[in-house]
N, C-alpha and C positions, 0 to 999 in steps of 0.2 A: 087138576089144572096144570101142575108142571108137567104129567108126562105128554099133555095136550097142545103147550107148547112146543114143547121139547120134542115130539111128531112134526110140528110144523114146520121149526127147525131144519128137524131130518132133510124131510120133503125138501126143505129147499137150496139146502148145502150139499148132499150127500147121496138122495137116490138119484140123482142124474146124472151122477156118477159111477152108479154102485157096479156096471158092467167093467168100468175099467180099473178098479177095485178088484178083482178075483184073484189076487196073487199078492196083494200087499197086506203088509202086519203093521207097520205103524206110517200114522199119519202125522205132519206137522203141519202146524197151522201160521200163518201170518195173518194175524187180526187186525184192523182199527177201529176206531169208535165206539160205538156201544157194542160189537161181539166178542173187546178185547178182554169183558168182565162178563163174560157166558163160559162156564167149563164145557169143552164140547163133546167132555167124556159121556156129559148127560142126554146130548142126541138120542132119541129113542126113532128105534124101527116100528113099534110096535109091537115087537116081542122083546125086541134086549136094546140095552142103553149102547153106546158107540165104543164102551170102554169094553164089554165083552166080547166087541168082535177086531179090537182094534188099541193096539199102542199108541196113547195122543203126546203129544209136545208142542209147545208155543216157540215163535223165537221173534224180536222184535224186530230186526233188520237184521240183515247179511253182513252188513258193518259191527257188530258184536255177536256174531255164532262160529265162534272155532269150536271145529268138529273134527281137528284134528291131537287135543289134549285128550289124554286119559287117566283113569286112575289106575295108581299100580294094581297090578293084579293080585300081589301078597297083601292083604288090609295091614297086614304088622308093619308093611312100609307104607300106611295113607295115615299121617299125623291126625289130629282134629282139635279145633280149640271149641269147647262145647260152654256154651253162657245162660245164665238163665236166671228169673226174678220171679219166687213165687206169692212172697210176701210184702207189696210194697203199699205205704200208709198212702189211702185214696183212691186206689187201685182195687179191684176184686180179687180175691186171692186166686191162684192158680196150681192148686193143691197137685196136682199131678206133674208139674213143671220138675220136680227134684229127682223124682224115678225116672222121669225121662231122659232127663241126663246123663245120670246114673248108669242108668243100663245101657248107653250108648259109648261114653267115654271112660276111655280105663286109663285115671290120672297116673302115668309113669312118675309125678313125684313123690307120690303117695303109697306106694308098692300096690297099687289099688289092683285087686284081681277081678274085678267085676267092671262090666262094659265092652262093648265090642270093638270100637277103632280106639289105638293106644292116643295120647295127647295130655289134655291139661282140660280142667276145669276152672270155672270160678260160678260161685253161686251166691245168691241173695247180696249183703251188702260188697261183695268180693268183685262183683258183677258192674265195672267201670271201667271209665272210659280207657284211663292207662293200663291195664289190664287187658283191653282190648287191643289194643295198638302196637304194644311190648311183646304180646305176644304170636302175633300173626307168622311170623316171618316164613316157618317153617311148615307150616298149617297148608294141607290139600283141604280140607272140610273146614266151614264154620257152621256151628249149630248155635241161634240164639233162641230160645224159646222166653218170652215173656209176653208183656201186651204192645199192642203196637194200634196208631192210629193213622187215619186219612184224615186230613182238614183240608174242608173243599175249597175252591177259591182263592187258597194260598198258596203259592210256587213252592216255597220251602217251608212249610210250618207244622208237614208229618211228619212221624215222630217212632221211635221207638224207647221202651221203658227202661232206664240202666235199675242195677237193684237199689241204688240210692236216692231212687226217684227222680233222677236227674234224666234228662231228656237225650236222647240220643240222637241228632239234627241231622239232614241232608247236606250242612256243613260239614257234619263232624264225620259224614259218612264217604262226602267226597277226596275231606284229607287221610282217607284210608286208601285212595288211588296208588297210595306207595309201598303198600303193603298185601295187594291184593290179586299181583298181578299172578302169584305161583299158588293162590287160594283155585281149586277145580270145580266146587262148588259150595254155595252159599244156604244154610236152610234156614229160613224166617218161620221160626215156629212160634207165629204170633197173629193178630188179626188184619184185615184189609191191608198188608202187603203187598199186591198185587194191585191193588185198587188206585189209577188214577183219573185224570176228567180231561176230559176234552167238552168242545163246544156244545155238542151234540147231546152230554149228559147234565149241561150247564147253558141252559139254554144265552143268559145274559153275559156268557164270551164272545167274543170273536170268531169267527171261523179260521182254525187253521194254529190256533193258540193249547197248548196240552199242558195240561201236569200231571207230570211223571210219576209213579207209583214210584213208594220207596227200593222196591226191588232192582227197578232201573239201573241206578245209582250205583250200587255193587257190582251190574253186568258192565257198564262203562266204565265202572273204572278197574276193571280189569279180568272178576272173578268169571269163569268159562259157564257157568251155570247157577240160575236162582230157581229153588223151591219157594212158593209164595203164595199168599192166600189171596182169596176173592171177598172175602168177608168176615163179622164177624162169627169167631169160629170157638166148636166146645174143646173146653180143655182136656176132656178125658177122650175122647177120639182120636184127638189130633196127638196127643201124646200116644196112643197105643197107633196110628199110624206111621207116625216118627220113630217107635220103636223095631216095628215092622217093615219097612223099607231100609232101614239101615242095614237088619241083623240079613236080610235077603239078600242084597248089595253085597257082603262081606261074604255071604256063605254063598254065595253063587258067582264066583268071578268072571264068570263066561258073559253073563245079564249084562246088559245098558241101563243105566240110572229110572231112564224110563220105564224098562221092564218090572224091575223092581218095584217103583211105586205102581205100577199097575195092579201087581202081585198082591201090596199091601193093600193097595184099594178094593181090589177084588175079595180078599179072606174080611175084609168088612161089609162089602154089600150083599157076599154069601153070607154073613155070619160065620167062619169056619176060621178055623187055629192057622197057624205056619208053624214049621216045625223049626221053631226059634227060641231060644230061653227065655232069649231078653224079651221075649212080649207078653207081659205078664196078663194069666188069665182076664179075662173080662165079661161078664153075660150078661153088660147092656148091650140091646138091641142098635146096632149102628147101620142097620142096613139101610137108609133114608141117604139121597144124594148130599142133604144136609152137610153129614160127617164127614165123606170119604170123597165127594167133588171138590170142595176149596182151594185145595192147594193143587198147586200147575207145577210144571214145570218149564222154565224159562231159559232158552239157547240152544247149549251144547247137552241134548239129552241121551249121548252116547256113552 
């Protein structure tokens, strides 16, 4: 059934195209309505998905895609403040949330020798709001991996999880505008990030009425790029993708943000290693769009 979709898709976005295609490597997408929550990595020809023959990226409007930031080329010069809640009372645990971290961020307070981009942590009850905020300044990356929701209906009532169970609001996301502007990019390693509604997915709106996925939020007010999910997403994937795209990113400085999660997506739909410490073995089968389509990426995917 999906790749039967996902052909008709094809058919209708892409082979009427595909002649003027013969020379191009990535493609970005400007979506609305219901194709802005389709990954269009999952187009299928009939033999390969869109992501094997092709570099994807989203971006909302031209009014938030600077394509002219980048990250330093040395990673020893790209900060990172890295956040994350595995254990919170209510919440499903997120077992793989603390490796993930871990092997991403190498706490310079801590003489920490393990992790790939230098920065700061905070984890579990550490993982609040002032913590957040105190510590941005200096930060190109933010990595939050916890849980995160969509609530339909309501303009502001999506949410992401602080570790004290405290709610992380599109208020409290927008008074991050002051803080966000030297962040290069954003990773929401959490669920339905990406996810917001328009009329079309809510039939009893208005026409012309949207709310904005939490990802939004962070590209307006300042950050040049959001990693974001389409749904609910597994924890042990999305961590070994997280770990995957970063350590490629670092160890490939040539690559574009995009390339790199392509990379990571791709050594999960093959099933096949990267030649990365930090991605610690794995041999569950992740090769289902499931795993490795959720997460987009959103802007500046240079």
């Amino acid at each position: 059934m999906l790749q039967k979709t996902a052909q008709q898709l094809y058919d209708w976005l892409i082979r009427p195209l595909e002649s003027e295609l013969a020379n191009i490597h990535h493609l970005a997408f400007s979506l609305d309505r219901g194709l802005r929550y389709i990954p269009m990595e999952v187009l299928h020809d009939g033999e390969k998905y869109l992501i094997e023959k092709y570099t994807v990226t989203t971006f909302i409007s031209a009014q938030f895609t600077d394509t002219e930031d980048r990250l330093p080329i040395n990673p020893n010069d790209t900060l990172i403040l890295g956040m994350g809640a595995s254990e919170v009372p209510g919440y499903k645990p997120l077992p793989h949330v603390v490796t993930e971290i871990d092997n991403i961020v190498r706490d310079d307070r801590a003489n920490d020798a393990k992790g790939i981009y230098p920065g700061a942590k905070f984890l579990e009850k550490d993982f609040i709001w002032d913590n957040l905020w105190t510590n941005l300044e200096d930060k190109k990356l933010l990595h939050i991996a916890t849980h995160g929701e969509f609530v339909p209906s309501s303009q502001d009532a999506s949410f992401l999880v602080l570790g004290d169970g405290q709610k992380l609001t599109i208020e409290e996301i927008r008074i991050l505008d002051d803080y966000l502007d030297n962040v290069h990019l954003v990773v929401l390693s959490a669920c339905e990030t990406a996810v917001g509604e328009s009329f079309l997915t809510d039939p009893k709106q208005e026409e012309g009425i949207e709310i904005n996925a939490l990802s939004f939020y962070f590209i307006s007010g300042g950050a040049k790029t959001v990693m974001a999910s389409l749904w609910q997403v597994d924890d042990a994937s999305t961590s070994q993708l997280m770990q995957r795209f970063y350590c490629t990113l670092a160890k490939n400085p040539s690559l574009t943000k995009a390339e790199a999660l392509r990379k990571a997506k791709m050594s999960l739909l093959n099933n096949t290693s990267l030649d990365c410490e930090s991605s610690a073995s794995n041999n569950t089968d992740f090769t289902h769009p499931y795993y490795w389509s959720p997460f987009i990426l959103i802007g500046n995917g240079l």
